[in-house]
Structures are given as structure tokens and as C-alpha cells.
C-alpha positions as CSV (number, residue, x, y, z in Angstrom):
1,X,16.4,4.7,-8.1
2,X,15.3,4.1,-4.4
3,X,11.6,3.6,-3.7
4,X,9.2,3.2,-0.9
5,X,6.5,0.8,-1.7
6,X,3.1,0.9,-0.3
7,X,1.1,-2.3,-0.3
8,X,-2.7,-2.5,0.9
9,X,-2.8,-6.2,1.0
10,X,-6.5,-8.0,0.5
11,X,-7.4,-11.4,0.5
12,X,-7.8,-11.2,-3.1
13,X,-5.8,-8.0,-4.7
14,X,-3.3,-5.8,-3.4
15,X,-3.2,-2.3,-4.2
16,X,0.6,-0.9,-4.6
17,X,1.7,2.5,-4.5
18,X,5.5,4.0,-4.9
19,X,7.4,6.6,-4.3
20,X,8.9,9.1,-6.4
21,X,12.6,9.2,-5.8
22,X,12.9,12.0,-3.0
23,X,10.9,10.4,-1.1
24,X,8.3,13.2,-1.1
25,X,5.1,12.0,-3.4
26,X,3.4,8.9,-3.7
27,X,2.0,7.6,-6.8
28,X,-0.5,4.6,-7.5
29,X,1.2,2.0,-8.9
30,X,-1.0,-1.0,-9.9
31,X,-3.0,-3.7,-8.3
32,X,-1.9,-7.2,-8.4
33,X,-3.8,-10.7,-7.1
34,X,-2.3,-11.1,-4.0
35,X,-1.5,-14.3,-4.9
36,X,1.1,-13.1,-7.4
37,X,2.4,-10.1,-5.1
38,X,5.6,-11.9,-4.5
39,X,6.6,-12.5,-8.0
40,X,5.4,-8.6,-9.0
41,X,7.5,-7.0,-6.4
42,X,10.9,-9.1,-7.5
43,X,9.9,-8.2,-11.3
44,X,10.1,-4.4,-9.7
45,X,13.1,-5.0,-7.8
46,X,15.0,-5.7,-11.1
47,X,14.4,-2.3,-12.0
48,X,14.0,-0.1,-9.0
49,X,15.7,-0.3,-5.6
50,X,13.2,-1.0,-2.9
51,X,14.3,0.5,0.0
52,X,11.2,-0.2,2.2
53,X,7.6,-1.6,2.1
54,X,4.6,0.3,4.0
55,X,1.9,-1.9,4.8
56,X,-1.4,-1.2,5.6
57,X,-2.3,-2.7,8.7
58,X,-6.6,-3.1,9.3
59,X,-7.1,-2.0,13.0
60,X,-10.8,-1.8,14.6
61,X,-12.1,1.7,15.5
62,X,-10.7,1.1,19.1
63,X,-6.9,0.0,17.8
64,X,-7.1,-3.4,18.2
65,X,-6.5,-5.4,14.9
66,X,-9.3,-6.3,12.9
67,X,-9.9,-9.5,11.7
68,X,-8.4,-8.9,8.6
69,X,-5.0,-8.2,10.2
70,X,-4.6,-12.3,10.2
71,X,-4.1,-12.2,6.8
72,X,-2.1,-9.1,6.4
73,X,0.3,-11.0,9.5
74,X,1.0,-14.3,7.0
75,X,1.6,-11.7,4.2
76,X,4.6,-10.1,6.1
77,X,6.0,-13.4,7.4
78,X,6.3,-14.1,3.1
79,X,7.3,-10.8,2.8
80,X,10.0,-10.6,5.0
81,X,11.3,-14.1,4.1
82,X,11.7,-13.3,-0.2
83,X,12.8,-9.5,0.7
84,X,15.1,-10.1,4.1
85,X,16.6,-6.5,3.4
86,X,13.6,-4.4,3.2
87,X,12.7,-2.7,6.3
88,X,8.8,-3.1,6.7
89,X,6.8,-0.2,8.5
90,X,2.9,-0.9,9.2
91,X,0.5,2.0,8.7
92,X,-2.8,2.5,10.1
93,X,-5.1,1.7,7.1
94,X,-8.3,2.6,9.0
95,X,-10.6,5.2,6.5
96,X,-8.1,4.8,3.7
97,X,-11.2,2.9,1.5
98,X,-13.2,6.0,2.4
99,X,-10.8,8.7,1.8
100,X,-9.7,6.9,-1.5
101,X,-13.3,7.0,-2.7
102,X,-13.4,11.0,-1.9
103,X,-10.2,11.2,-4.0
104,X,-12.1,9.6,-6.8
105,X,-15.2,12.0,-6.8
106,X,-12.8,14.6,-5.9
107,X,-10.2,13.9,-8.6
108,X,-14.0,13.5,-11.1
109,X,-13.6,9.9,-11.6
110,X,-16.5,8.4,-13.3
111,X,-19.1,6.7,-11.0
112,X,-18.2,3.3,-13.2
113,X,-14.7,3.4,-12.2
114,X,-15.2,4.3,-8.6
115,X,-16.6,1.0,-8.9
116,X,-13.8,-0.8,-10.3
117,X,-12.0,-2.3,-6.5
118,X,-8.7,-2.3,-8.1
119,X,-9.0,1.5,-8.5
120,X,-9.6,1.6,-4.6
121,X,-6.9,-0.6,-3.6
122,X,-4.5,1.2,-5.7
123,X,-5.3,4.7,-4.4
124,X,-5.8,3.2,-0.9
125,X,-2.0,2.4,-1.1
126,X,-1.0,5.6,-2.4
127,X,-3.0,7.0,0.2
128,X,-1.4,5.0,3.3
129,X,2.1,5.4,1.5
130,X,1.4,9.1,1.3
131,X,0.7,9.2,5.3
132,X,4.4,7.7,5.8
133,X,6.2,9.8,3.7
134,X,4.5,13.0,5.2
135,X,5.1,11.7,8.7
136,X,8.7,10.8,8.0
137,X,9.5,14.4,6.3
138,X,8.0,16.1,9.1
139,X,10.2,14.7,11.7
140,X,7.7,12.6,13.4
């Protein structure tokens, strides 16, 4: 089955999120250490058909990139090269911490696991793969 991955890449773990199908939904999917990312994604590809990443880019308040965007730029140069197929789309990942944080309280998380970073960097990708697909079925 096709899906659209979401990846919010970090220096340490990497939050992935998927989509269902249609194209319509995303759904957390787990949170990997980014130095294993790679390796996780072609264990997925055996299964599912990738048929495009969505990366959260980190851009300052004003739209520039943020310093973190150096290491999101050497994640999709190794991206690119083990997945040359895959068309890669960046999304704006500014707020996505925040609003993935509201989710939790919202959804009633526990206060212990809004702790837990992995939960935020999985919801943070659901939440920038979300913003794609929406886009994208919208027409814009």
C-alpha cells in the first residue's frame, strides 16, 4: 500500500509519522535514533510502498533556517542517496513541538508521558505530515 512518510528529524531521535492509504490521515508511527533512520525506513519499505517523505524543516520566526536546519540538510543528502525514487517535500516545522504538546493534554495524556521526547517527536511528525496532506487535498 502507498504511503507518505513524515519524518521530524533531531540530532538524536526522529519522530515518523505515515499515512493511511488515501492519503487523507496521518498517524504516529514510531521514533527511531536518528542514527538508525536509514536502516528503519528500508525495513518499512519491504512492506509498504513509500511514495514520498515530508520533512520537517526548523525555520526561525522570520523564515530563515534555524540552526538546526544544518543537520536536517545532511539528513536529506543521505536520504535522497539510499531512497533516489522518493520525492522529498520540506514542511515548515515551526510550533509543531508546541502544538504536539497541546495534542497530548488535549488527547489526556498523562503529564509523565508528555514528558517522554519520543512521544513529541512522534506526534510532531504526525502533525507536520498532517499539514501536507491537508494542503495537498485542498488544492493548494
Amino acid at each position: 500500500m502507498d504511503r507518505i512518510i513524515g519524518i521530524d528529524y533531531g540530532r538524536k531521535r526522529t519522530g515518523l509519522a505515515a499515512s493511511d492509504p488515501l492519503g487523507i490521515f496521518a498517524s504516529a508511527l514510531d521514533t527511531v535514533h536518528s542514527a538508525k533512520i536509514i536502516e528503519y525506513l528500508q525495513k518499512y519499505a519491504l512492506s509498504e510502498t513509500i511514495i514520498r517523505f515530508v520533512v520537517g524543516y526548523p525555520r526561525n520566526l522570520d523564515g530563515r533556517p534555524a540552526e538546526a536546519a544544518a543537520d536536517v540538510d545532511v539528513f536529506l543528502k543521505v536520504l535522497a542517496k539510499a531512497f533516489p525514487q522518493v520525492p522529498v517535500t520540506l514542511e515548515d516545522e515551526r510550533f509543531t513541538s508546541v502544538i504536539a504538546h497541546r495534542a497530548m493534554i488535549d488527547g489526556g495524556m498523562k503529564a509523565a508521558d508528555r514528558r517522554n521526547k519520543a512521544s513529541v517527536d512522534r506526534i510532531s511528525a504526525a502533525i507536520i505530515l498532517q499539514g501536507y496532506l491537508d494542503r495537498k487535498n485542498k488544492g493548494l
